[in-house]
N, C-alpha and C positions, 0 to 999 in steps of 0.2 A: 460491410458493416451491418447488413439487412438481416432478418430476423432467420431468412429463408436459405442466407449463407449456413446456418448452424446446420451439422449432423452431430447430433449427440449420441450416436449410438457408436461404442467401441472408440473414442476421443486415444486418439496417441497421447495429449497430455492429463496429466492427473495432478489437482494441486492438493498434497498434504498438511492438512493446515487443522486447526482447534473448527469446532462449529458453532454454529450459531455469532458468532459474533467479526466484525470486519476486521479488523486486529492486521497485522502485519501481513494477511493473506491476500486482503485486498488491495497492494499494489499489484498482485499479478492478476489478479480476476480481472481488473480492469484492461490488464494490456489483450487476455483474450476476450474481453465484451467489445474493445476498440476495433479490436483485428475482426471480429468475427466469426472467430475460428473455436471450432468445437474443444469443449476440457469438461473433465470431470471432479467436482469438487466433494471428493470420496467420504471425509465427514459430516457433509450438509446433506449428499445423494444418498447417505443409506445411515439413518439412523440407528439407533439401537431397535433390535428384533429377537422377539423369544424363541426364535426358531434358526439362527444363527450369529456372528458375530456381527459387531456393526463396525460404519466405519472408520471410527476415532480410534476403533483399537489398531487398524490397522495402520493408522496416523501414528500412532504410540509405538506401535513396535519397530519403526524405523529409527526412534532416539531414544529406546529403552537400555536400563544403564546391564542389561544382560545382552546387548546387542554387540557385535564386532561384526556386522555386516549380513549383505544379505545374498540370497540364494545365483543373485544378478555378478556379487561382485564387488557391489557398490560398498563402501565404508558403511559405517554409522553414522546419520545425521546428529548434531549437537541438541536440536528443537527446532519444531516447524517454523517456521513452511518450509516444505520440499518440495520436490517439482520432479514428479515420475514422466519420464519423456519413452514409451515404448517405441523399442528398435533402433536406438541411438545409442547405446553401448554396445562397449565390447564384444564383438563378435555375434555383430546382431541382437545384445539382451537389452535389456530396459536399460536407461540413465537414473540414477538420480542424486539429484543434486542438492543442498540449500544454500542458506545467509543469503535473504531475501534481493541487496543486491547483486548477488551472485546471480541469483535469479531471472534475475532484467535484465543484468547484460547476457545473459544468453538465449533471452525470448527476443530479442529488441532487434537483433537479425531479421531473424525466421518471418518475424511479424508485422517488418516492413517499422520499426519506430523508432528505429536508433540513429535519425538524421538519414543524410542522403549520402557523403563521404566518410573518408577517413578520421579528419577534423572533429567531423560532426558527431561522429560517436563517440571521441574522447569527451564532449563539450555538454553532450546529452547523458554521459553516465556521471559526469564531476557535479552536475546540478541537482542530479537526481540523487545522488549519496546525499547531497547539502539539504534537501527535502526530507530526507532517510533523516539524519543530525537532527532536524525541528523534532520532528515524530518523534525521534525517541528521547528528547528534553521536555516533549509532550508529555508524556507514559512518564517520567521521573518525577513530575509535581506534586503529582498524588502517590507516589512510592521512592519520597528521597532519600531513605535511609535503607530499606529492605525491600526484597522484591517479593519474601516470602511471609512478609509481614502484612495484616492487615491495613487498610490506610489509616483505621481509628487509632493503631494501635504507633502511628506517627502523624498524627496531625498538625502538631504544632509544628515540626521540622518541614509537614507539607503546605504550610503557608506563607513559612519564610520561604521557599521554593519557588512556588507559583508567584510570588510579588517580584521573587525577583527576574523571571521568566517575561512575565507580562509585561514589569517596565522597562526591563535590557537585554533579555534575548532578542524577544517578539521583533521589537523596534527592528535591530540589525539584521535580523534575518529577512522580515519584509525589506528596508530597506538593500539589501541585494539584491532581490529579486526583481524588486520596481526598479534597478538599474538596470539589471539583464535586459527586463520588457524593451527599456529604453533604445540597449545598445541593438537590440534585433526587431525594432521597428517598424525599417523599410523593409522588413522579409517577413516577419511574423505579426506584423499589424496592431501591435499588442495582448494578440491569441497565441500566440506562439513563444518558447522559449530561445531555442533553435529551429531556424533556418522557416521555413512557409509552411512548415506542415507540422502532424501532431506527432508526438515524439514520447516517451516513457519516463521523460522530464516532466512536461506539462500534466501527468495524470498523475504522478506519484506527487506533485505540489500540490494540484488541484485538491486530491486526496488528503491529503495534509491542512490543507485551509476548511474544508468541509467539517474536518474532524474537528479541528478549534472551534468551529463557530458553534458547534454542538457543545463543546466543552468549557469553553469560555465566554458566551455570545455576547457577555456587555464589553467587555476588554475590543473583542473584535470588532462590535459597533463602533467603538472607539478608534481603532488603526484604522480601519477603512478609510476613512479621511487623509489620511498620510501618502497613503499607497493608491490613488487614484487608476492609474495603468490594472495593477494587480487586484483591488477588487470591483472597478468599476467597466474591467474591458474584459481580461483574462479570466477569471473565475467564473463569470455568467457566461459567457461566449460558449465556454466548452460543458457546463453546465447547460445549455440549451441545445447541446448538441440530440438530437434526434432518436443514434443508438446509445446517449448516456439517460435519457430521460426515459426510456422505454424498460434500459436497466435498474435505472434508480426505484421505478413502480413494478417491478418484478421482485420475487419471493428471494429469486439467487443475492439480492443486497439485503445484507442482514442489520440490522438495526441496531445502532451504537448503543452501549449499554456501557460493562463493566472492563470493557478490552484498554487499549492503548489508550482512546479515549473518554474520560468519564467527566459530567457534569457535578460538579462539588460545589452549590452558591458559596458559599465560605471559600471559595478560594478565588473565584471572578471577581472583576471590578467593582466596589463596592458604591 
């Protein structure tokens, strides 16, 4: 997980994703900053250049709607993230794959974070969808009626939304998870989701409560109180982890803006 594990030159993985912003790309960035394991994040790494293509485009032409696949084999992705894995297709070519947890469970192998057994992998990806479900009830607050619509352009729909999110998703969903902590305890200390160790459950939550408190911060001042286990054990615990905090003050974490999650006061706790 040390800084000095990275080789970033020539990375087998490549994550296809929008730039600038953490958006649904950042549950994998995290599993390789956790692993330590060298990737390349091909629209952050190569901007736009007058002297070539940059690399969003080449993000865009793996879901572009003139695509029926690529020179690999591979389909056409639907919209990123994708996940170029070189030398794990077909006859030696590139992979690639997306639908973000499609993603995770096929890094969560490789990367040592999918639990320790058989068990633990089904127990680690059924959590990590249910984190996946927050996030995108997240992203729907502020875009309850169109996704191609501006948010002004549904305000009103996006506050009966967000109220009802903050008073009866929020609730349920924390309260799951504060029972999870509970039922794995004696194994995961209250850091853990599954089993003693860190897992692509714990980061894809984690991720997910970060995003709120950025989006919502009075509401979450608010449930914090409820959920003692999940924000006063779990969330800082891995949050003080050592290669998250060295990630978190590096350029590669891009700074919540306009993506999944956005700060709207008109829509937080008043």
């Amino acid at each position: 997980m040390a800084e000095a594990k990275r080789q970033r030159t020539e990375p087998q993985y490549e994550l296809l994703y929008h730039p600038t912003i953490p958006g649904r790309g950042e549950f994998i960035r995290l599993m390789f900053e956790a692993a330590g394991v060298s990737y390349a994040d091909v629209a952050n790494d190569n901007p736009p250049d007058d002297n070539g293509p940059n690399g969003y485009g080449l993000v865009q032409a793996i879901s572009s709607p003139e695509s029926t696949g690529d020179e690999d084999g591979n389909p056409p992705a639907f919209a990123p993230p994708a996940l170029r894995v070189h030398g794990a297709g077909k006859n030696g070519k590139a992979l690639v794959i997306h639908q973000t947890p499609n993603i995770l469970l096929y890094l969560g192998g490789p990367l040592k974070l999918a639990g320790s057994d058989e068990p633990e992998k089904y127990y680690v990806n059924q959590l990590a969808l249910t984190a996946l479900d927050l996030n995108n009830e997240a992203h729907d607050t502020h875009h309850p009626v169109a996704v191609m619509k501006y948010y002004e352009e549904q305000k009103d729909e996006a506050l009966k939304k967000a109220t009802d999110f903050r008073e009866n998703r929020l609730p349920k969903f924390f309260s799951y998870f504060e029972r999870v902590l509970k039922h794995n305890k004696s194994s995961g200390n209250g850091k853990h989701l599954v089993g003693a160790s860190l897992t692509y459950a714990d980061l894809a939550l984690w991720q997910v409560i970060d995003g709120l408190k950025f989006a919502f911060p009075n509401e979450m001042k608010h449930r914090s109180t409820e959920s003692p286990l999940l924000f006063d054990h779990f969330y800082p615990s891995l949050k003080d982890e050592p290669w998250l905090k060295k990630y978190l003050d590096s350029k590669r974490r891009k700074p919540y803006s306009m993506g999944v999650f956005r700060h709207y006061p008109e829509l937080d706790r008043q």
